[in-house]
N, CA, C and O atoms as CSV, one atom per row, in Angstrom:
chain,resi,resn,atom,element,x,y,z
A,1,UNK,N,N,-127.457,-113.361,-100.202
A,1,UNK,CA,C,-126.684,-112.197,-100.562
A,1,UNK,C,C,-125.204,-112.578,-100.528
A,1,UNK,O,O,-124.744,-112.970,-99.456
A,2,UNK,N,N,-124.499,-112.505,-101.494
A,2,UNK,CA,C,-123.252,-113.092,-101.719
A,2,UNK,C,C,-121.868,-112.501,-100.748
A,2,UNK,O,O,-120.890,-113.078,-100.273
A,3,UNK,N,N,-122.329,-111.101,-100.731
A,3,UNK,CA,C,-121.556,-110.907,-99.457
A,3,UNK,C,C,-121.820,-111.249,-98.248
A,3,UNK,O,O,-120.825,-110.992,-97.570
A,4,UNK,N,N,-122.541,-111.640,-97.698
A,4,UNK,CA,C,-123.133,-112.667,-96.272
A,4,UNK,C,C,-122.464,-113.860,-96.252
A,4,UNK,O,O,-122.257,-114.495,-95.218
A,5,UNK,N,N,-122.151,-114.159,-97.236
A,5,UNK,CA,C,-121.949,-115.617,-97.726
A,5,UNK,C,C,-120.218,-115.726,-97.881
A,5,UNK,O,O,-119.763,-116.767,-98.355
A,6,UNK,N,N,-119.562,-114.955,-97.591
A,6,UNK,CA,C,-118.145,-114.924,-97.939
A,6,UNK,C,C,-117.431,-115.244,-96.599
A,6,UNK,O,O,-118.050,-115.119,-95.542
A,7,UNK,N,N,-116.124,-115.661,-96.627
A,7,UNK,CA,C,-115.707,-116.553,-95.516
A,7,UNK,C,C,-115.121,-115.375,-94.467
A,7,UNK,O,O,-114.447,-114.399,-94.796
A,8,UNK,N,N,-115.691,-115.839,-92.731
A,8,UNK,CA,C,-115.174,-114.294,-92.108
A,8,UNK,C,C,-115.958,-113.549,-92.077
A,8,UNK,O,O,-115.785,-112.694,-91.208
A,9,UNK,N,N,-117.122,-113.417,-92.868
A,9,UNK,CA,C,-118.227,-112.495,-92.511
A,9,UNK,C,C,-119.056,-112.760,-91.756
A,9,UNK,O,O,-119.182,-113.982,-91.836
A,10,UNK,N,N,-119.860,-112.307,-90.907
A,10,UNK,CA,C,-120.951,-112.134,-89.842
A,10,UNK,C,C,-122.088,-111.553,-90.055
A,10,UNK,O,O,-122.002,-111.533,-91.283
A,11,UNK,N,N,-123.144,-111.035,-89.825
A,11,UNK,CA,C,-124.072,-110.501,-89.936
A,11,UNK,C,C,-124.459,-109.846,-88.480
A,11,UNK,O,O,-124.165,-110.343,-87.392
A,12,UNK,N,N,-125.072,-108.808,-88.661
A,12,UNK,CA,C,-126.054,-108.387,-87.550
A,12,UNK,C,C,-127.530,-107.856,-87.777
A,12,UNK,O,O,-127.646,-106.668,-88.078
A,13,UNK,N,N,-128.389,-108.446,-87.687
A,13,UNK,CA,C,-129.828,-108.503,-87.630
A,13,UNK,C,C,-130.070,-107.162,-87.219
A,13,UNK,O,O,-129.272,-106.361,-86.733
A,14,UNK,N,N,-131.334,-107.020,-87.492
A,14,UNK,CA,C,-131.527,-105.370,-87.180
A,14,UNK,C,C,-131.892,-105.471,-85.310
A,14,UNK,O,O,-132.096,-106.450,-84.592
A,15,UNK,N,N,-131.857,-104.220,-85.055
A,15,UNK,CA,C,-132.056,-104.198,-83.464
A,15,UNK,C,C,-132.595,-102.421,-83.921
A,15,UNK,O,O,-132.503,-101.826,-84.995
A,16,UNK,N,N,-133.163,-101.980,-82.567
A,16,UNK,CA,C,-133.354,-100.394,-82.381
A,16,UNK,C,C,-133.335,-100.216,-80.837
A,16,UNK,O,O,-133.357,-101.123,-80.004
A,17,UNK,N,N,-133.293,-98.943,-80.623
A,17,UNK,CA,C,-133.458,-98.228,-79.407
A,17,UNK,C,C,-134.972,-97.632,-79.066
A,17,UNK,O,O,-135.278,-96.707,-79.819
A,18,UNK,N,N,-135.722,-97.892,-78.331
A,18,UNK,CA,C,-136.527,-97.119,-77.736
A,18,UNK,C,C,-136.474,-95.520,-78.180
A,18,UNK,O,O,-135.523,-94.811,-77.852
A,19,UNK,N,N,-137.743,-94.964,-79.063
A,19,UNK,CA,C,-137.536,-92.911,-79.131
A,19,UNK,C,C,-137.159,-92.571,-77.993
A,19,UNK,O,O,-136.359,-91.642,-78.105
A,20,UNK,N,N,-137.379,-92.936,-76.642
A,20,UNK,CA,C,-137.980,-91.814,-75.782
A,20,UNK,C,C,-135.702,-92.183,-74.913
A,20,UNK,O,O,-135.200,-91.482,-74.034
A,21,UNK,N,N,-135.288,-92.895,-75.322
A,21,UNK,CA,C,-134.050,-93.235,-74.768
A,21,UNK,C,C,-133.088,-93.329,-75.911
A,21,UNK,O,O,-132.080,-94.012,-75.730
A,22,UNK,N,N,-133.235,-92.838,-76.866
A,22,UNK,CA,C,-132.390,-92.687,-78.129
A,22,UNK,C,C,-131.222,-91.462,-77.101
A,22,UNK,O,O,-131.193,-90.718,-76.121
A,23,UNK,N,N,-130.507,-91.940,-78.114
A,23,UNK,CA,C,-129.729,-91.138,-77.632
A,23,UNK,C,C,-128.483,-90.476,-76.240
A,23,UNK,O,O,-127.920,-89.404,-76.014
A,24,UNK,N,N,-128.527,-91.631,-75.696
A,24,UNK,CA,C,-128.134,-92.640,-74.769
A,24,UNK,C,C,-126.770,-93.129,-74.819
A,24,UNK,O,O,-125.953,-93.100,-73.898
A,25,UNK,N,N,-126.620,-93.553,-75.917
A,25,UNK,CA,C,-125.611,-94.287,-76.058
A,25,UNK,C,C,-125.944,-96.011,-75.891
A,25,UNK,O,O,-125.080,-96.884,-75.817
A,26,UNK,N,N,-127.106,-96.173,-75.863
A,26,UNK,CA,C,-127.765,-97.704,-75.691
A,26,UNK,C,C,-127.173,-98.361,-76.906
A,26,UNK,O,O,-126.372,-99.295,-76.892
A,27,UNK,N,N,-127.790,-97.606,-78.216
A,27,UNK,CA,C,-127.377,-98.781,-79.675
A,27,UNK,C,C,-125.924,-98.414,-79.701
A,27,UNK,O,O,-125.168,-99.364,-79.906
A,28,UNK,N,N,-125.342,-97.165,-79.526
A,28,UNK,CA,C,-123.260,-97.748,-79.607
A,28,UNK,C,C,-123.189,-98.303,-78.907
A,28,UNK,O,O,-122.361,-99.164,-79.202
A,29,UNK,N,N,-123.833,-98.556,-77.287
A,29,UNK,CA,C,-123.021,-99.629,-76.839
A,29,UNK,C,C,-123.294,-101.288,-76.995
A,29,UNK,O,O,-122.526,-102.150,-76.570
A,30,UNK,N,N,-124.417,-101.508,-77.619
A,30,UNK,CA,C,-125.178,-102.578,-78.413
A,30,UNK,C,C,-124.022,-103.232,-79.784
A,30,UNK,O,O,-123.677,-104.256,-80.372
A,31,UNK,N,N,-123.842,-102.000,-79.710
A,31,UNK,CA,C,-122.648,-102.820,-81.387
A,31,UNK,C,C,-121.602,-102.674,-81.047
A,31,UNK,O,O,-120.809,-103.182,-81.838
A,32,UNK,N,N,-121.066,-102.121,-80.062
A,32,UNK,CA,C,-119.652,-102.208,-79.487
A,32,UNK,C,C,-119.212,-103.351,-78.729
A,32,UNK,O,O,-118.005,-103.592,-78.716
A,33,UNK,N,N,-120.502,-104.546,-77.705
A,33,UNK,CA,C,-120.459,-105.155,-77.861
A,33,UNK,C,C,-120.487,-106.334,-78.754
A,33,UNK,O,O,-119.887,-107.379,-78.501
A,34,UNK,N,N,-121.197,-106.131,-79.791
A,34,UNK,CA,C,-121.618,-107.304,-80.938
A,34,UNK,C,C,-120.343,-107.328,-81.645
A,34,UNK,O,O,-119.913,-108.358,-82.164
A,35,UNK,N,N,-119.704,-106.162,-81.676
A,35,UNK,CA,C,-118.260,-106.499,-82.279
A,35,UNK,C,C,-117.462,-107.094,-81.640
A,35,UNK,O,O,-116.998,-108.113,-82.151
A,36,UNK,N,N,-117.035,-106.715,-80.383
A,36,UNK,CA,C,-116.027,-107.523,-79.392
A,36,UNK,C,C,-116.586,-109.125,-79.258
A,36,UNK,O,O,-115.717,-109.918,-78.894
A,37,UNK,N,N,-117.959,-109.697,-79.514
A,37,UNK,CA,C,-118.136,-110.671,-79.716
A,37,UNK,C,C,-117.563,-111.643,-80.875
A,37,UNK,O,O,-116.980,-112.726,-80.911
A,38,UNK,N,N,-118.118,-110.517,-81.968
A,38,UNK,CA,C,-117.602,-111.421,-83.339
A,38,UNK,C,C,-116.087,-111.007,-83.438
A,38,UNK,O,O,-115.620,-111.468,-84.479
A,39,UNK,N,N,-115.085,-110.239,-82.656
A,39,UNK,CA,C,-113.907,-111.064,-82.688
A,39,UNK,C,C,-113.647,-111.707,-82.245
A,39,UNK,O,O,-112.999,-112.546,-82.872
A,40,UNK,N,N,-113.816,-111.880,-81.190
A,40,UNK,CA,C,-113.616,-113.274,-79.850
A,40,UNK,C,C,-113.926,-114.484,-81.133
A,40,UNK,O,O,-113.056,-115.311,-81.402
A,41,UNK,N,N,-114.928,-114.467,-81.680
A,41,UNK,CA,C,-115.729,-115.730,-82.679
A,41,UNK,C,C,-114.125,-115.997,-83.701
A,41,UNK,O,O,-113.710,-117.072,-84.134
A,42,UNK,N,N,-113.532,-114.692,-83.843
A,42,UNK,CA,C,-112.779,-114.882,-85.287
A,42,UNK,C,C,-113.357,-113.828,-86.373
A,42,UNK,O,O,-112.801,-113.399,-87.385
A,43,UNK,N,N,-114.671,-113.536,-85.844
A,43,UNK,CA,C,-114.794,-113.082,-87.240
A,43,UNK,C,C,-114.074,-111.763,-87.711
A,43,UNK,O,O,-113.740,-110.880,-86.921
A,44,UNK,N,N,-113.845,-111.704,-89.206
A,44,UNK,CA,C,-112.933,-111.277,-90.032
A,44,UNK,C,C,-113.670,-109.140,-90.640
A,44,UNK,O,O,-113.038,-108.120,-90.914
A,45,UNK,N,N,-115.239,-109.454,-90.578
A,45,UNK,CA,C,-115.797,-108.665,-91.277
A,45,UNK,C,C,-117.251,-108.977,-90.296
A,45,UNK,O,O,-117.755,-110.028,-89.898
A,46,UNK,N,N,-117.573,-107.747,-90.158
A,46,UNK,CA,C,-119.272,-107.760,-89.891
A,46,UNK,C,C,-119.958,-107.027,-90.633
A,46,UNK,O,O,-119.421,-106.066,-91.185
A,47,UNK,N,N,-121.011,-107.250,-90.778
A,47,UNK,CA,C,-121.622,-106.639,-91.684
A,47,UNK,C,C,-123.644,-106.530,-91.594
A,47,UNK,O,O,-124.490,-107.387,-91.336
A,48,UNK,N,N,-123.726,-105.348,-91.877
A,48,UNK,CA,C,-125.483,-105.445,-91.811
A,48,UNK,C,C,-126.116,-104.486,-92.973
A,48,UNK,O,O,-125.596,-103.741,-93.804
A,49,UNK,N,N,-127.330,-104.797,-92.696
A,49,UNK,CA,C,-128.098,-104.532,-93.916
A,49,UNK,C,C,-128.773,-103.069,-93.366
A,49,UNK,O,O,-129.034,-102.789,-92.195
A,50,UNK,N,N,-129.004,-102.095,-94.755
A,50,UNK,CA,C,-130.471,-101.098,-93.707
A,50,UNK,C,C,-131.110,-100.501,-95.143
A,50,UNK,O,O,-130.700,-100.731,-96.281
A,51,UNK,N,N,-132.239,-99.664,-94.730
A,51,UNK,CA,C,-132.542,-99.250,-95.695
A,51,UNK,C,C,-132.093,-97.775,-96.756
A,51,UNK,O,O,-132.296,-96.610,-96.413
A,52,UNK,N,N,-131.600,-98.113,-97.777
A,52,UNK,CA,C,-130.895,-97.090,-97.966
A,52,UNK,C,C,-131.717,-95.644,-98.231
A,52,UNK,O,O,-131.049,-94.623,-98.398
A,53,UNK,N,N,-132.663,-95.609,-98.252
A,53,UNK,CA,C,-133.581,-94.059,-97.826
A,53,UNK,C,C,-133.462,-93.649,-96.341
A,53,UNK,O,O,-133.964,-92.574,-96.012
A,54,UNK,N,N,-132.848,-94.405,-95.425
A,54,UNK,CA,C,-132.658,-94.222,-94.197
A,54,UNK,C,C,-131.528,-93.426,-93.956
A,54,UNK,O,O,-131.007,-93.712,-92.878
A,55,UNK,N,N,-130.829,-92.315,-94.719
A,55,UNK,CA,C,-130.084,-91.586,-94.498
A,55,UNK,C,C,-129.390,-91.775,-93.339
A,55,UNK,O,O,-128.162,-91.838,-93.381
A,56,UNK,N,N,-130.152,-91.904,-92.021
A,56,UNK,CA,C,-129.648,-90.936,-90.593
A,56,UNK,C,C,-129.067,-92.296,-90.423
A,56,UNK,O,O,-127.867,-92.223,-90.159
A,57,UNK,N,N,-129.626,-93.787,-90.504
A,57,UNK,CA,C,-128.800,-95.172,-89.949
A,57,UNK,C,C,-127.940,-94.719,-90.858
A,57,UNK,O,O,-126.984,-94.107,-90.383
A,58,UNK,N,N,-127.988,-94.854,-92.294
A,58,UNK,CA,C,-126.444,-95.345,-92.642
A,58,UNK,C,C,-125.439,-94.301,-92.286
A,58,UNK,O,O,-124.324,-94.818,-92.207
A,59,UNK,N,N,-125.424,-92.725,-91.988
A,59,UNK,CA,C,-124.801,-91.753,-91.419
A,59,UNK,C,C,-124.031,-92.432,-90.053
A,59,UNK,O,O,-122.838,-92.365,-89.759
A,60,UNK,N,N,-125.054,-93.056,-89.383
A,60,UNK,CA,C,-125.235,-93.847,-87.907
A,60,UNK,C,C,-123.514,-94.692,-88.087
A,60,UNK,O,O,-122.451,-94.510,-87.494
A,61,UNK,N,N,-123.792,-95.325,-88.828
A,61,UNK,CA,C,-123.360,-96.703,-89.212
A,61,UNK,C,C,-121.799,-96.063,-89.824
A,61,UNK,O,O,-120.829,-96.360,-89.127
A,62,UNK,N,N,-121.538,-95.253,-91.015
A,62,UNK,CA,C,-120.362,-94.971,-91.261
A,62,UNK,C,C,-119.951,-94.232,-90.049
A,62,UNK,O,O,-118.746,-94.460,-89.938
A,63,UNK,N,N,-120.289,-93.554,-89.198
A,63,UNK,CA,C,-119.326,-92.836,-88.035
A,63,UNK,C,C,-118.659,-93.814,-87.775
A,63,UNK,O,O,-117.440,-93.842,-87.947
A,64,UNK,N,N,-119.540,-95.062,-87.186
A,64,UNK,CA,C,-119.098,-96.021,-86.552
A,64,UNK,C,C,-117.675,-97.125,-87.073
A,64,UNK,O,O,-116.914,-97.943,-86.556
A,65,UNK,N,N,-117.931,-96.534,-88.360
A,65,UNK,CA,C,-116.299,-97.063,-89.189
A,65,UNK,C,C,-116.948,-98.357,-90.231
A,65,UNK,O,O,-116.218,-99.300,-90.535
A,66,UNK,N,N,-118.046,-98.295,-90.608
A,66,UNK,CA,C,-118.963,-99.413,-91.533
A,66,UNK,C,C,-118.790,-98.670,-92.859
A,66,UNK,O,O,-119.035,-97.464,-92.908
A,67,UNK,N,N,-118.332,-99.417,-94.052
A,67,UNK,CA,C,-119.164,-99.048,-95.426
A,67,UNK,C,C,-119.845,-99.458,-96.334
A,67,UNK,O,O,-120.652,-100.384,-96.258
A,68,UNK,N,N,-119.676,-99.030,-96.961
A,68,UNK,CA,C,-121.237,-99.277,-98.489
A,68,UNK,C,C,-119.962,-100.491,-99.162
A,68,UNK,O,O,-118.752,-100.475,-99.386
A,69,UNK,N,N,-120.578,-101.017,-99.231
A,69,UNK,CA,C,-119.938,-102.574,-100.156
A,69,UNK,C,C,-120.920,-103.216,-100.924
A,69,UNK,O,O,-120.631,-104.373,-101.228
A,70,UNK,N,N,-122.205,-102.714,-101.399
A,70,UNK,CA,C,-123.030,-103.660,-102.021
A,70,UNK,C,C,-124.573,-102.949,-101.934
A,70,UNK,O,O,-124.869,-102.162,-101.034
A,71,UNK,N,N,-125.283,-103.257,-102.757
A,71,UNK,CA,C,-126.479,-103.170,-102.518
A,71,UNK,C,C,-127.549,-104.183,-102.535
A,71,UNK,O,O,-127.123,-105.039,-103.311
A,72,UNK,N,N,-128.751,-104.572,-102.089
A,72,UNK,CA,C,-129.720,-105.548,-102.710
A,72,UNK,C,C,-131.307,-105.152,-102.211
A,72,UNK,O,O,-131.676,-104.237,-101.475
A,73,UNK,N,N,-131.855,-105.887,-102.695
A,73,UNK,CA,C,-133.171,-105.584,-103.022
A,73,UNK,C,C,-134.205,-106.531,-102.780
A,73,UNK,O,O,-135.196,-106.970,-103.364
A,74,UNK,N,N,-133.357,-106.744,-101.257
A,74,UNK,CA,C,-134.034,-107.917,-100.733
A,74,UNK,C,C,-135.685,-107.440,-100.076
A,74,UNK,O,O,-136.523,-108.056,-99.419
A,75,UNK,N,N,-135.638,-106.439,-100.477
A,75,UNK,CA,C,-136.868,-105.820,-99.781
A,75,UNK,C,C,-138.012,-105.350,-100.316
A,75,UNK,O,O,-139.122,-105.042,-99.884
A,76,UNK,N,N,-137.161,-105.379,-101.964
A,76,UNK,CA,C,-138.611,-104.762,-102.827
A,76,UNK,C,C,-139.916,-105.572,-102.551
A,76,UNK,O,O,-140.019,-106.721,-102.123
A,77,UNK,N,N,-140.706,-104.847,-102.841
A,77,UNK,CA,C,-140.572,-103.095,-104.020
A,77,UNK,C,C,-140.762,-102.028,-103.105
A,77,UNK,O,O,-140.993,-100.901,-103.543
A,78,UNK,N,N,-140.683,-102.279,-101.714
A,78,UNK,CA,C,-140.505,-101.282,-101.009
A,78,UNK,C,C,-139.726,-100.324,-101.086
A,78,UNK,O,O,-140.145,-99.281,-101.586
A,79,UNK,N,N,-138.478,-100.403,-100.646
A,79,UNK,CA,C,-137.170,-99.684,-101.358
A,79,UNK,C,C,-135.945,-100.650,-100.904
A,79,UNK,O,O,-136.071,-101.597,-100.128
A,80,UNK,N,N,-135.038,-100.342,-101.372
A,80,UNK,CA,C,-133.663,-100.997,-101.656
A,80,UNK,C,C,-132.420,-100.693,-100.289
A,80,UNK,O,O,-132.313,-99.679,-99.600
A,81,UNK,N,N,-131.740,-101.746,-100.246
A,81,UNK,CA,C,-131.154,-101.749,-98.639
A,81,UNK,C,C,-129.588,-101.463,-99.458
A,81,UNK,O,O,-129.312,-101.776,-100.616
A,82,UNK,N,N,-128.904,-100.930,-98.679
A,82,UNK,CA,C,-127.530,-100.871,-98.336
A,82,UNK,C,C,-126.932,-101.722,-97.707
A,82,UNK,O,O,-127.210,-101.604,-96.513
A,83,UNK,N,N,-126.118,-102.680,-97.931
A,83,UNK,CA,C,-125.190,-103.776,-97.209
A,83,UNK,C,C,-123.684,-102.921,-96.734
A,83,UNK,O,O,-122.923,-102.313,-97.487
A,84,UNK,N,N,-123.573,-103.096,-95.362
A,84,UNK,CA,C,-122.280,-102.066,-94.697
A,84,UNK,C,C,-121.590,-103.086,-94.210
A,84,UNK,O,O,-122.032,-104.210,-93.970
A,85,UNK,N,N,-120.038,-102.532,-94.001
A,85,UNK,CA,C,-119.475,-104.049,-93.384
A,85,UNK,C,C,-118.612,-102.970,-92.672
A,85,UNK,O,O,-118.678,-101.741,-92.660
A,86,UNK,N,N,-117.737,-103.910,-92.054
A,86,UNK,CA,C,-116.996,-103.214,-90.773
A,86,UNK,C,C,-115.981,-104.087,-90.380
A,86,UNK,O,O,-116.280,-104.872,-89.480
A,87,UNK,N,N,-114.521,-104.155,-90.976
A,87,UNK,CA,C,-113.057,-104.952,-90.662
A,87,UNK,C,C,-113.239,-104.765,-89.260
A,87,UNK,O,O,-113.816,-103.809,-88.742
A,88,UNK,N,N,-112.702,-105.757,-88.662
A,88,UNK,CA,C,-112.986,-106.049,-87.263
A,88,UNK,C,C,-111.034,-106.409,-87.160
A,88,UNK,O,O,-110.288,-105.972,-86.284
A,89,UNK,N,N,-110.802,-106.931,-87.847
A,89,UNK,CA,C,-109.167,-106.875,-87.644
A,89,UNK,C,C,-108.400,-105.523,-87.249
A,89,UNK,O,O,-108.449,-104.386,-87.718
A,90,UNK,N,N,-107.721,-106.060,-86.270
A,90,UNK,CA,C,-106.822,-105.092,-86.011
A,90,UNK,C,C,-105.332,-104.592,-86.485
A,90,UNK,O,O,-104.824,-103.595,-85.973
């Protein structure tokens, strides 16, 4: 995916929270670290993938200050993912 591939970008693999502990604050504080990581690294941009019928993640994901930059279809023919990224520069 060509945006994965651009200099400064990062990725984050999917992760979840437990139903019964959603809600917690477990996954913000899961990516609040993963970010303070990938600046420490340098990195410029993070970025992850989800599924874009998944309404409530990508809702999840723009609070968090991530946007829509791309799409792909790395998943068909299931359905089609949303690529989000997130400036990590200050």
């Amino acid at each position: 995916m060509p945006w994965f591939d651009r200099p400064g970008v990062a990725a984050v693999s999917q992760f979840a929270v437990e139903p019964d502990v959603q809600g917690l604050g477990i996954g913000s504080a899961l990516l609040a670290r993963v970010e303070e990581l990938a600046r420490a690294d340098g990195v410029v941009e993070l970025s992850l993938n989800t599924a874009e019928p998944a309404r409530h993640l990508v809702a999840y994901y723009e609070k968090r200050g991530y946007r829509l930059v791309d799409h792909t279809d790395a998943t068909m023919p299931n359905y089609r993912s949303v690529i989000l990224s997130k400036c990590l520069e200050r």
